[in-house]
ZALUM-27283 format. One record per residue: z negated, y negated, x negated of N, C-alpha, C in turn; residue in three letters; residue number from 1. Coordinates in steps of 0.02 Angstrom, whole numbers. Each point is the difference from the previous one (the first is absolute). Layout:
      n_Z      n_Y      n_X     ca_Z     ca_Y     ca_X      c_Z      c_Y      c_X   type   seq
        Z        Y        X        Z        Y        X        Z        Y        X    ala   NUM
...
***
This chain:
      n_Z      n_Y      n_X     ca_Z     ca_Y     ca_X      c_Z      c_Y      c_X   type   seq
        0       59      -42        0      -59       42        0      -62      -44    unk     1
       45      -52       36      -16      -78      -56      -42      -19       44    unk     2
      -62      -45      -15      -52      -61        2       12      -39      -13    unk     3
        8      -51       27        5      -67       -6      -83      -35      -19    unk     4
      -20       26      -68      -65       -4      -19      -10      -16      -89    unk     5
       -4      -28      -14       -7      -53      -67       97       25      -33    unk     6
       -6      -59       30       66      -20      -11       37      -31      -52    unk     7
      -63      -39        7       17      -68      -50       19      -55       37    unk     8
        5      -65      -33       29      -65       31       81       24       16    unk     9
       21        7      -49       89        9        2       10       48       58    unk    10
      -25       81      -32       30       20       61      -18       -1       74    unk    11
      -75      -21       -6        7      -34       98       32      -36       19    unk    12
       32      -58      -28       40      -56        0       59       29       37    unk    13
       36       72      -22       50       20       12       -5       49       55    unk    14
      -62       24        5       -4       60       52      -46      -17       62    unk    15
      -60      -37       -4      -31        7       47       24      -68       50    unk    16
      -10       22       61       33      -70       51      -81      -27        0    unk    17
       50      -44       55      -51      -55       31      -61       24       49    unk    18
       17       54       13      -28       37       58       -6       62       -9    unk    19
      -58       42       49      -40       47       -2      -23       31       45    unk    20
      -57       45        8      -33        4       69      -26      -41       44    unk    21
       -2       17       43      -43      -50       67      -54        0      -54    unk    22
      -73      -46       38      -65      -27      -28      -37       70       34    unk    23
       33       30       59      -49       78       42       50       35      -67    unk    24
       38       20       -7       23       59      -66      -29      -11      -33    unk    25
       11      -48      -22      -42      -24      -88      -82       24        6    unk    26
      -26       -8       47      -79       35        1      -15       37       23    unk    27
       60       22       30      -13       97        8        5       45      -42    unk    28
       62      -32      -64        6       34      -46      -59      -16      -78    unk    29
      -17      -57        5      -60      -26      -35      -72       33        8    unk    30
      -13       23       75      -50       44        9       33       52      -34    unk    31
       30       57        4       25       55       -5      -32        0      -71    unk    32
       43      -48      -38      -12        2      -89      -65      -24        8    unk    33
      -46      -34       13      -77       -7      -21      -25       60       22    unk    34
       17       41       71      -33       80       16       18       39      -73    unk    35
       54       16      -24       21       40      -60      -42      -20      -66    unk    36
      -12      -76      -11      -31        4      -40      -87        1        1    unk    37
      -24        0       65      -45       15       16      -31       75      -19    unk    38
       49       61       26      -10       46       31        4       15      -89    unk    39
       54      -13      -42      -23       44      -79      -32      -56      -48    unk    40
        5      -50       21      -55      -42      -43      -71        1        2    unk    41
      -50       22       74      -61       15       -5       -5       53       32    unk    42
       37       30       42      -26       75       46       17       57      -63    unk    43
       59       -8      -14       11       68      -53      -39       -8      -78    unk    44
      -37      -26      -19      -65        3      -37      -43       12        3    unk    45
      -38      -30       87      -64       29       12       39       91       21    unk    46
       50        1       29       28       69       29      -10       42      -76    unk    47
       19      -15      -69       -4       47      -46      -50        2      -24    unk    48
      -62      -57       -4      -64       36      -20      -31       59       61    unk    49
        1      -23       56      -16       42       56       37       98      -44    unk    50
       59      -23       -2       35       77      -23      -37       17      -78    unk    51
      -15      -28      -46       -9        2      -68     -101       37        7    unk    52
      -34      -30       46      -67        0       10      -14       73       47    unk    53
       66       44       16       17       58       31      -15       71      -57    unk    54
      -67       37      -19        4       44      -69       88       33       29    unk    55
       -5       27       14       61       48       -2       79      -43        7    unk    56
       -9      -57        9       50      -50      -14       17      -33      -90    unk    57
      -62        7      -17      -19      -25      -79       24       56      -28    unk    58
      -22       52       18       37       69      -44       59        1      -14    unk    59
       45      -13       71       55       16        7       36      -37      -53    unk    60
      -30      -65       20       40      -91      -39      -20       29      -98    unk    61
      -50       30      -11        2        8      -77       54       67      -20    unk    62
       -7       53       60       63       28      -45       49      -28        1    unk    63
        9      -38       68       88      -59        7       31      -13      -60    unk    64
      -52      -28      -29       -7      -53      -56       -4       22      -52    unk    65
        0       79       -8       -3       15      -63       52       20      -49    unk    66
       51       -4       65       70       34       -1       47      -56        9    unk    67
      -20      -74      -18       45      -56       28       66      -21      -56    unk    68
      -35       45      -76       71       -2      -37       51       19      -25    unk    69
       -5       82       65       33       35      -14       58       10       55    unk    70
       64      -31      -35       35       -6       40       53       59       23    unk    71
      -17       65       -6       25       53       37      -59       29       21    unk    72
      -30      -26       67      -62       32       45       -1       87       34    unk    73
      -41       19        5       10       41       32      -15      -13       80    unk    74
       70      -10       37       11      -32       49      -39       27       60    unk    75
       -4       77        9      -67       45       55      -59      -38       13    unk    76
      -28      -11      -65      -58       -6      -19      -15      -81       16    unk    77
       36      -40      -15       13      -77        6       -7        7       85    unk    78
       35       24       32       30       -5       58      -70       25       53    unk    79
      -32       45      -41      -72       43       48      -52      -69      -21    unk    80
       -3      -34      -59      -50      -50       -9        6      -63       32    unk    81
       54       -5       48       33      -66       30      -24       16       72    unk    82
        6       58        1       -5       29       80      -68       11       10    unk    83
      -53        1      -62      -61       15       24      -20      -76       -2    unk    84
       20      -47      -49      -20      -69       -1       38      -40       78    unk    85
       61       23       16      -10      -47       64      -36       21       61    unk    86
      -36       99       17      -37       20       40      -66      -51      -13    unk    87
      -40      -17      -53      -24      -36      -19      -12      -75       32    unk    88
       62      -32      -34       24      -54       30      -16      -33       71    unk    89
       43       50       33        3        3       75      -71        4       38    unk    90
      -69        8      -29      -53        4       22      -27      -53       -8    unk    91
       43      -39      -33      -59      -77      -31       25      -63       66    unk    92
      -35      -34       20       14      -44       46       45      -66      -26    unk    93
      -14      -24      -33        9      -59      -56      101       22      -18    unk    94
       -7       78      -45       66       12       -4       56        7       80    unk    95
      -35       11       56       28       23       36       34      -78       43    unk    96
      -58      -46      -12       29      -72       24       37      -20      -46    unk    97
       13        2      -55       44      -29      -55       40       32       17    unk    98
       32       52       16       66       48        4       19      -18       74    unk    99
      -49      -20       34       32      -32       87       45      -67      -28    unk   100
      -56      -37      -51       41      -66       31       72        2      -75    unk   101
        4       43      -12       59      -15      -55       44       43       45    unk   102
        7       53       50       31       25       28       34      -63       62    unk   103
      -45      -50       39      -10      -25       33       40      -69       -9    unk   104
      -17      -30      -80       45      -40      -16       89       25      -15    unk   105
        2       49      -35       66       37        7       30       11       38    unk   106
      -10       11       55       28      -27       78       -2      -34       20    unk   107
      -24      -39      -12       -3      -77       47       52      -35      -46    unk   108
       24        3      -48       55      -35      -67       45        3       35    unk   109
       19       56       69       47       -3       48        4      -15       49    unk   110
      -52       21       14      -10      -14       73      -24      -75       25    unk   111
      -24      -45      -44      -21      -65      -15       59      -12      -28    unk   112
       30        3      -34       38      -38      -55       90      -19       24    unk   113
       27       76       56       35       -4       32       25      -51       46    unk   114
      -45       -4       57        0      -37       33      -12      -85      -47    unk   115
      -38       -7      -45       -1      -66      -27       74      -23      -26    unk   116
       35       49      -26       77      -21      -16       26        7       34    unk   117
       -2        7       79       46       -2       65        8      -86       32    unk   118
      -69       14       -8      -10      -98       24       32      -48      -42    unk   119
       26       31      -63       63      -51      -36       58       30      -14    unk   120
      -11       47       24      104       26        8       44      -32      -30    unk   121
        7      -39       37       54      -67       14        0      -21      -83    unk   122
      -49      -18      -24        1       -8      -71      -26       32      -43    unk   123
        9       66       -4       -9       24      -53       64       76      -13    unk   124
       10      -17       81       87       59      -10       39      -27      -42    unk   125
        1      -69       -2       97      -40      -62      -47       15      -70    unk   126
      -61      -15        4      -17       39      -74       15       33      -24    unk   127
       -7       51       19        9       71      -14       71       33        9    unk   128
       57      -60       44       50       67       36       48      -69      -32    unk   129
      -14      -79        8       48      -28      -10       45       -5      -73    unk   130
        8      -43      -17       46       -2      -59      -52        2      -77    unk   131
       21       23      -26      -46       -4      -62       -5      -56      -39    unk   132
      -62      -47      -22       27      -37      -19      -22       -7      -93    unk   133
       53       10      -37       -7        7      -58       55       56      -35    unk   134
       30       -1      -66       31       38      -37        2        2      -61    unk   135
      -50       52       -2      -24       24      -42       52       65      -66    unk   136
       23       23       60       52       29      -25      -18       94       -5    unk   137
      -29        4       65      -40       81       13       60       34       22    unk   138
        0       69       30       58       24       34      -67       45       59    unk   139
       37       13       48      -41       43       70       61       54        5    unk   140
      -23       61       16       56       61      -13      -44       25       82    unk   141
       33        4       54      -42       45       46       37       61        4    unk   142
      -38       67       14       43       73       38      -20       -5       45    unk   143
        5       -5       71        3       29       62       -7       68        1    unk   144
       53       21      -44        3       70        9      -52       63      -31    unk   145
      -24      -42      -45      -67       49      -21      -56       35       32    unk   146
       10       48      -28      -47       54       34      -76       -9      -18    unk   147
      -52      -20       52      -70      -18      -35      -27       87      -22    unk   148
      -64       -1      -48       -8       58       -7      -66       36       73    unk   149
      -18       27       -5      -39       20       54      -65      -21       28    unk   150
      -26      -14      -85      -73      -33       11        6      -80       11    unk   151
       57      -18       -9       33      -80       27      -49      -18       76    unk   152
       20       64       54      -34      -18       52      -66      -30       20    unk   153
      -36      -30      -30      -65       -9       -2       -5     -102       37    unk   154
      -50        4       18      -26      -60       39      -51      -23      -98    unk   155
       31      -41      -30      -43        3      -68      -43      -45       16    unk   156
      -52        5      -18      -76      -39      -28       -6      -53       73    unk   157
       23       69       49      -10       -9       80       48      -67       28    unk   158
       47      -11      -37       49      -53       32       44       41       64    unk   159
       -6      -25       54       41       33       52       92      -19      -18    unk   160
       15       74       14       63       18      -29       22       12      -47    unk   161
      -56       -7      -71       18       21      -51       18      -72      -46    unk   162
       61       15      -43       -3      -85      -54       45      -30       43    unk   163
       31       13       41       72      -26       28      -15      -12       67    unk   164
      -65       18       39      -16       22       87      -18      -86        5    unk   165
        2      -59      -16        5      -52       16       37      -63      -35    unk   166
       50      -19       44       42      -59      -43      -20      -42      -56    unk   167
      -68      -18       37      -15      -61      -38      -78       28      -47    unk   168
        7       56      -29      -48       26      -24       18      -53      -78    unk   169
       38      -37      -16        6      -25      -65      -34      -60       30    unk   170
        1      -24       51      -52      -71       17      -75       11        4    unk   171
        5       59       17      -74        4       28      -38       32      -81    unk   172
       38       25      -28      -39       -1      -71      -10      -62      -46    unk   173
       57      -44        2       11      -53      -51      -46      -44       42    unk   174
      -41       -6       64      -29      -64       26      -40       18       53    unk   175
      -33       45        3      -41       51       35      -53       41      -39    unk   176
       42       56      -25      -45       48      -17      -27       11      -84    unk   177
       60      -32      -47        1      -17      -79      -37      -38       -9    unk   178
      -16      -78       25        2      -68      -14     -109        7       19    unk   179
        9       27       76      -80        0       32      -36       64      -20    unk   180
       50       46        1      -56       74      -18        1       46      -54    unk   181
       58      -15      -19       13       58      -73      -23      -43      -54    unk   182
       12      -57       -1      -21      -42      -57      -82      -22       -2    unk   183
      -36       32       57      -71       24      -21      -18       19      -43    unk   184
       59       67      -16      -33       72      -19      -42       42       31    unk   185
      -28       64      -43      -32       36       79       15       56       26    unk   186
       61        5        5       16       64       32       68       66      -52    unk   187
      -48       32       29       46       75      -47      -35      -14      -60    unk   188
       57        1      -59      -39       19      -69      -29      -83      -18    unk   189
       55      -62       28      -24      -78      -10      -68       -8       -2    unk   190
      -27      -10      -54      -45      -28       13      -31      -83       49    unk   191
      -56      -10       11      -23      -55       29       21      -69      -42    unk   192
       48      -47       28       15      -55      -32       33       -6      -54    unk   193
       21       77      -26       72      -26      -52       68       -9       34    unk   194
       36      -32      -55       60      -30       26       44       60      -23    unk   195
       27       24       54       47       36       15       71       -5      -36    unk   196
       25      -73        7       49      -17      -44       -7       -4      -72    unk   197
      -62      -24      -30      -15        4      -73       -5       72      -21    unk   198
      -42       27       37        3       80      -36       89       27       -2    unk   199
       61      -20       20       54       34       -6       23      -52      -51    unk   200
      -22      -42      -30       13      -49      -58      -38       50      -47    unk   201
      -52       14      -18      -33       48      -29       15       50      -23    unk   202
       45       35       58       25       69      -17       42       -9      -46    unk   203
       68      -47       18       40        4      -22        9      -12      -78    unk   204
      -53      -49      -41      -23      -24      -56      -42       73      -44    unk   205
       14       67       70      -28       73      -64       33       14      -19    unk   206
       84      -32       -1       58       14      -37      -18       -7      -74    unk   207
       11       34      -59       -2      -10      -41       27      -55      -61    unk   208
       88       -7       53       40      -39      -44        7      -74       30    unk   209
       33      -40      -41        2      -56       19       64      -35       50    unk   210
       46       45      -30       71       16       54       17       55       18    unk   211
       35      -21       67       65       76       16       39      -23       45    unk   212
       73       24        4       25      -34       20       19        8       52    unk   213
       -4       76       43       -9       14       73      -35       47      -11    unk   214
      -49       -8       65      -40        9       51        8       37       50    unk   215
      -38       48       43       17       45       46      -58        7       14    unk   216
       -7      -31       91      -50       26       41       16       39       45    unk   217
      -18       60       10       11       51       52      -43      -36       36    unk   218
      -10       19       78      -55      -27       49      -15      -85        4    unk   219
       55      -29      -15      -17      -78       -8      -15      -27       41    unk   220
       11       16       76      -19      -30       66       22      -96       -2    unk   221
      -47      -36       34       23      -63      -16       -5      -40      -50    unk   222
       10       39      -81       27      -38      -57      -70      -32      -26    unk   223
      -57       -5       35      -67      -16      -48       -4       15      -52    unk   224
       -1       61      -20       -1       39      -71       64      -56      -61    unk   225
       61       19       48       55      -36      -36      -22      -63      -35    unk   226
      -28      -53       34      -22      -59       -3      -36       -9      -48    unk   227
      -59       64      -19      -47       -1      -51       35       13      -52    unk   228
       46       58        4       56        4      -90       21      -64       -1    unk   229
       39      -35       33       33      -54       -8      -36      -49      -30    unk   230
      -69      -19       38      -44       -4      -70      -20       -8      -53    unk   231
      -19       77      -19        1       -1      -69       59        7      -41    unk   232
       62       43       35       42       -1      -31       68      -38       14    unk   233
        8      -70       -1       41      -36       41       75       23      -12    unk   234
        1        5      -86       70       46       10       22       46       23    unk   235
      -17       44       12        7       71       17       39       -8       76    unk   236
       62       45        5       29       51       57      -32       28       47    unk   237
      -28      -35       38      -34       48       45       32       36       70    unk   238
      -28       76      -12       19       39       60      -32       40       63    unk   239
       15       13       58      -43       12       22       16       66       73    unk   240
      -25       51       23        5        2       33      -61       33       64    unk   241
       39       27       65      -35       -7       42       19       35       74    unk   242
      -43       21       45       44       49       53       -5      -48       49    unk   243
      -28      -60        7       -8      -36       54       47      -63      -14    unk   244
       48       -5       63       44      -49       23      -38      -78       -5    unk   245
      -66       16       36      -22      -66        7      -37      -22      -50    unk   246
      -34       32      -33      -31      -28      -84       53      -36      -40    unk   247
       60       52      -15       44      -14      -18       36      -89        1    unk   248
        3       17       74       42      -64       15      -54      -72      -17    unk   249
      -57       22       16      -54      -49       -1      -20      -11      -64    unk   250
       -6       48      -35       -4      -22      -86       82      -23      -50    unk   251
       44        9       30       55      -48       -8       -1      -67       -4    unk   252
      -45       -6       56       19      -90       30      -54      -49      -29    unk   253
      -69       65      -19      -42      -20      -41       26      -43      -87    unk   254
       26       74        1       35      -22      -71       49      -45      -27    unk   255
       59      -19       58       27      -47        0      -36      -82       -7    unk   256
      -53       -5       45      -21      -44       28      -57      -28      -40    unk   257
      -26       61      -54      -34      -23      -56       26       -4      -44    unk   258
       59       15       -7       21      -24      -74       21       37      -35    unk   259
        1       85        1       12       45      -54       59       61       38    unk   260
       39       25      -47       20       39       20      -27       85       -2    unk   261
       32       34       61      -22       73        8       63       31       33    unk   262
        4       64      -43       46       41       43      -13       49        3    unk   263
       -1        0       78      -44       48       52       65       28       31    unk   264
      -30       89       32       43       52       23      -35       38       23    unk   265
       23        3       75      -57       70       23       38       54       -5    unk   266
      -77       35      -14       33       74      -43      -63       33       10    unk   267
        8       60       17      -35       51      -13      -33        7      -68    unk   268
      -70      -34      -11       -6       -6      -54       -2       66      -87    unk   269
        2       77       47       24       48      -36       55       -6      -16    unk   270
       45      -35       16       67       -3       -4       20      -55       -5    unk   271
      -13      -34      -42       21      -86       -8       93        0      -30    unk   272
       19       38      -22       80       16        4        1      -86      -50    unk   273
      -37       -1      -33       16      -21      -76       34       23      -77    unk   274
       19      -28      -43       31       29      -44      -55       59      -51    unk   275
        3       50      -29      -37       29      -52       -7      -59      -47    unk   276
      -77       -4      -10        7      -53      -73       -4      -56      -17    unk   277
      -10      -24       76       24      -73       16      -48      -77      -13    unk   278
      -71       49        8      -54      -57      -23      -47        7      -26    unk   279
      -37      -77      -29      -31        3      -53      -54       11       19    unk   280
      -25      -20       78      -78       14        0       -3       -1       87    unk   281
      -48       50       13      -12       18       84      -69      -35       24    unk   282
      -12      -23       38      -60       -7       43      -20       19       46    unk   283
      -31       46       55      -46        6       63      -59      -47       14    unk   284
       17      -12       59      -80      -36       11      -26       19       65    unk   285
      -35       41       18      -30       28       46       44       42       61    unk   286
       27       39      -36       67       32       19      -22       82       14    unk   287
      -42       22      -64      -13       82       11      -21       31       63    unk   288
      -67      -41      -10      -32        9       62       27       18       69    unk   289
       62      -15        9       42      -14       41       63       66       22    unk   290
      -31       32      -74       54       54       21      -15       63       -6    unk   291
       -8       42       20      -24       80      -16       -2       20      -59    unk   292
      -15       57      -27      -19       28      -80       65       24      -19    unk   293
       50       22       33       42       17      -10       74      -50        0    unk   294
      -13      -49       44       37      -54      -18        2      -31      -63    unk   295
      -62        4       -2      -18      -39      -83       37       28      -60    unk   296
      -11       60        6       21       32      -33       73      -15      -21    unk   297
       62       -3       45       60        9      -13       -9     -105       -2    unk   298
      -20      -45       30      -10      -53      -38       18      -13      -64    unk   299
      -55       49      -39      -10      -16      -79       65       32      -25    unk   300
       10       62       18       63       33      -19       57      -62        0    unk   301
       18      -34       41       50      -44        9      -16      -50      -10    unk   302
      -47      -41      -27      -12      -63      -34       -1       31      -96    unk   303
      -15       45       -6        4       23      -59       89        7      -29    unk   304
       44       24       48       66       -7        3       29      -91       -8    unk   305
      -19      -15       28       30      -72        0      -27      -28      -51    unk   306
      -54       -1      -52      -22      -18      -59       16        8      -48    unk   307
       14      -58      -53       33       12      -54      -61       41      -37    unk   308
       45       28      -60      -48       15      -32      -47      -55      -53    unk   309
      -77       12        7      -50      -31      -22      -18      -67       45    unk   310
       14       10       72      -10      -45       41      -58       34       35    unk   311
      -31      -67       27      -80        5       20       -6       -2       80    unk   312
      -66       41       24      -12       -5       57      -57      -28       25    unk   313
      -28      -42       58      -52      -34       -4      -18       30       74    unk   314
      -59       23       33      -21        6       50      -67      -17        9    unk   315
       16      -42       95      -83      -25        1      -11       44       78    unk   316
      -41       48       19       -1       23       66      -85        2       -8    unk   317
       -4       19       58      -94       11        5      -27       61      -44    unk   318
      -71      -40      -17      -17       74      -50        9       50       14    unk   319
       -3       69      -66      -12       57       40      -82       17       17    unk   320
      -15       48       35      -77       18       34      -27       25      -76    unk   321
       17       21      -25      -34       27      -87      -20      -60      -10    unk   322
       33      -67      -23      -18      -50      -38      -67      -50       40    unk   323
       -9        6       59      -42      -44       30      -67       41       20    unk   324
      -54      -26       18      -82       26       10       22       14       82    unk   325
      -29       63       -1       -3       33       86        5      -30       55    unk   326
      -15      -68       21      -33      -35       40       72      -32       17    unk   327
       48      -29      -74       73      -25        4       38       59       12    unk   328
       -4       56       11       42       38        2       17       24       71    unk   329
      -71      -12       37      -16       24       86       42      -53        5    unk   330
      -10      -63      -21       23      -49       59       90      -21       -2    unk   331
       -5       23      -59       98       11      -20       17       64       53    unk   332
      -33       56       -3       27       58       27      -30      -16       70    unk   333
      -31      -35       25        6      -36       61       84      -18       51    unk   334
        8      -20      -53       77      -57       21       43       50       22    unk   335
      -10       61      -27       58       42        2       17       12       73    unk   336
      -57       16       43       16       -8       51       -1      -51       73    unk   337
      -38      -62      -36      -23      -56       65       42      -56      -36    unk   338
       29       -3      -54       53      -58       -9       52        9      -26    unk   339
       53       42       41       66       31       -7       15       12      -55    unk   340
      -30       42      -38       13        4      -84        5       75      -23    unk   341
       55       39       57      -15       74       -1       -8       36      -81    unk   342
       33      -24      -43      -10       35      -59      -60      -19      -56    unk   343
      -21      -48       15      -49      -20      -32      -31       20      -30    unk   344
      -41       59       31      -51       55      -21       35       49      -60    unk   345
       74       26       23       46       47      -36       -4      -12      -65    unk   346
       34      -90       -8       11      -35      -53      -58        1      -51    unk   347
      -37      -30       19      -67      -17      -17      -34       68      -43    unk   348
      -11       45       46      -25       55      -25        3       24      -84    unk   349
       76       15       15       24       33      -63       21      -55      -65    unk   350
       19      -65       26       40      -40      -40       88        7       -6    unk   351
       12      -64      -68       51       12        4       18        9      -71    unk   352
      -32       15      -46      -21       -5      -58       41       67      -21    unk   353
        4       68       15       25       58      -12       65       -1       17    unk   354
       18      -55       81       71       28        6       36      -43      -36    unk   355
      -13      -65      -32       29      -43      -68       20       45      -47    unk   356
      -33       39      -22       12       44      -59       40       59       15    unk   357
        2       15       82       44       46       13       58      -16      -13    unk   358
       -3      -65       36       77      -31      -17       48      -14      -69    unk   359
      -73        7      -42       32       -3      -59      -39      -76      -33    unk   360
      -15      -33       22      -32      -50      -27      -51       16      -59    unk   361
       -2      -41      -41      -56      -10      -46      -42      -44      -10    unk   362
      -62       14      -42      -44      -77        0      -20      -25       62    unk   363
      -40       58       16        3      -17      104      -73      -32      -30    unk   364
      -24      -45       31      -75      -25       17      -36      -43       64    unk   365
      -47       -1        6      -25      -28       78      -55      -28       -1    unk   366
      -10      -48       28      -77      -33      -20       13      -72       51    unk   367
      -57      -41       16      -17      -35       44       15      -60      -50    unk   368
       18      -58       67       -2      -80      -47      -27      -38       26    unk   369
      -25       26       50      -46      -58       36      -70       39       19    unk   370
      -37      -29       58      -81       29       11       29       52       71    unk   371
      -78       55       -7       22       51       67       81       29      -22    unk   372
        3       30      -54       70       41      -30       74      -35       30    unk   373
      -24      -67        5       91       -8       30       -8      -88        9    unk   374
       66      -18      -37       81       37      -20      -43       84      -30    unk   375
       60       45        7      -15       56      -43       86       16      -18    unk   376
      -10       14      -65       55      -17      -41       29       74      -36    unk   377
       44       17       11       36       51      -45       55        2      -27    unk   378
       11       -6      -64       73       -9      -22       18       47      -56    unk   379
       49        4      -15       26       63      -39       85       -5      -34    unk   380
       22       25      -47       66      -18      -19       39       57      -17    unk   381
       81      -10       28       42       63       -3       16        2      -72    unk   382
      -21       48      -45       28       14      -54       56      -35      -19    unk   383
        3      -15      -79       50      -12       -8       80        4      -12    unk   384
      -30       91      -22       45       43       13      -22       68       21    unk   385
       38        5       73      -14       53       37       12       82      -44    unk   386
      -38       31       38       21       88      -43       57        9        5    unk   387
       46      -10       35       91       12       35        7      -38      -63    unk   388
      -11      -72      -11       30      -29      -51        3       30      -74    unk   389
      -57       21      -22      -68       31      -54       62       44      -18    unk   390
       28       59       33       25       39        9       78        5      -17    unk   391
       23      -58       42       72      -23      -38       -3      -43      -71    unk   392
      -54      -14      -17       19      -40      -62      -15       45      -51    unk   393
***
């Protein structure tokens, strides 16, 4: 999603209008974000000493923890200590109101937030649908004809219809739900009151080098991520793609309209139908999570293909359950099922640390850059010369 959230002087100048929500939106959605940061700024503290002051909760949390640096877990065992820590959980009163009202605000981001961008229709449809204004010099590639993959079907992180089930889902993020409630922090792995947009400035600076000259985001959605390479790396080619029509189109107009170019293509992101070889460095930003264990899998396989050799990979998704204390692990493996995040738990569990190396990657590593394990950061680089190569020379 783009936010229309520290912008800067320049680029609000160019992107944000004159106008906004009604003064009833604006403090419906203003409550929403003070409930969120309410609900993990003081309920989910007193909620984890309540869990921590539990003997058979403390047990659990020291073996958690004893095993947090080993990044091939034994996933059974992880998975029985999550399940006895959220039986746990679920008994404490404190945790059980903190998980109402973060469930509670997560719906209401629609159900509030909807209707607040109906009452300006009229101006905020030529936003989004009218002429673009800026040229930047991006390209927009749509398929119609693409086949989504199966787990596509999903209502995500409880948006009705999924990324595409409302027109103006690019308004209601950029001046609704980004601007009043995500830029809290708070919810999922976010912590309380970091900036959302700085931590993907962050990530992108775990690059090692100082240039490259294209770029490739699988999962780019509305071009946020893009914005942050551009960034740090102003020269750089950036690419991007994506299965949703309307991210797509909406992080286009973003990009035009701020200033930088992107060329975006929806694509099956297993199948980005790029050249072998083609770039110098990949990014994800909260993308895994998003896709089954087995998706992932052929992912890496095919971002490993499109990489030159000795080109780098940077990933920021939510921790895995190994790396964080028991207490973060219930409330991550929470989401999996009350905030449309079906794989969550899958992901999480095992990591992604093994199937990097399946793929062939090297120099895989993972570690936190901010507080509460996230950003959580993994990056790794395709050899410089592959065994196929090794072999012919």
């Amino acid at each position: 999603m783009t936010f229309l959230t520290n912008l800067g002087e320049k680029a609000a100048a160019r992107v944000a209008p004159a106008f906004g929500l009604s003064q009833h939106g604006r403090a419906a959605m203003e409550f929403l974000g003070s409930m969120q940061k309410f609900s993990s700024g003081y309920l989910r503290p007193r909620a984890k000493a309540d869990f921590m002051a539990v003997p058979k909760a403390a047990e659990l949390n020291a073996e958690h923890v004893a095993g947090a640096d080993n990044s091939s877990p034994d996933v059974a065992a992880l998975r029985e200590r999550v399940k006895q820590g959220r039986a746990i959980a679920d008994t404490l009163p404190l945790f059980r109101l903190e998980r109402f009202c973060q469930r509670w605000v997560a719906e209401e981001n629609f159900n509030t937030g909807i209707p607040a961008i109906e009452e300006r229709r009229e101006q905020f449809y030529p936003l989004f649908y009218g002429p673009i204004k800026g040229q930047a010099g991006g390209t927009l590639e749509l398929r119609p004809d693409i086949e989504a993959p199966k787990y596509w079907d999903v209502e995500w992180h409880l948006e009705p219809g999924g990324w595409d089930g409302y027109d103006l889902y690019g308004a209601l993020f950029a001046f609704a739900v980004g601007p009043m409630v995500f830029s809290k922090g708070g919810y999922a792995a976010v912590g309380v009151g970091d900036d959302i947009t700085q931590q993907r400035v962050a990530t992108i600076r775990q690059f090692r080098k100082d240039h490259y000259a294209r770029i490739y985001e699988p999962g780019c959605g509305g071009t946020t991520t893009a914005r942050a390479v551009h960034t740090v790396f102003p020269d750089a080619e950036i690419h991007g793609s994506d299965l949703s029509p309307g991210l797509l189109r909406n992080g286009h107009r973003m990009a035009e309209t701020m200033g930088f170019a992107a060329h975006l293509k929806q694509r099956d992101i297993v199948d980005t139908q790029e050249p072998d070889e083609s770039f110098d460095a990949v990014i994800t930003y909260a993308l895994h999570h998003e896709l089954p264990p087995k998706a992932n899998a052929q992912l890496f396989a095919e971002l490993f293909r499109i990489m030159k050799p000795g080109a780098e990979i940077v990933i920021s998704d939510p921790p895995p359950l190994r790396a964080v204390d028991l207490f973060h692990a219930v409330v991550l493996d929470w989401d999996t099922l009350n905030r449309g995040e079906p794989f969550f738990s899958a992901v999480l569990e095992a990591g992604i640390d093994d199937q990097l190396r399946e793929a062939g990657f090297e120099g895989v590593e993972s570690y936190a850059i901010g507080r509460d394990w996230y950003p959580w950061v993994t990056r790794a680089v395709k050899p410089a010369a592959t065994p196929a190569q090794e072999i012919a020379a």
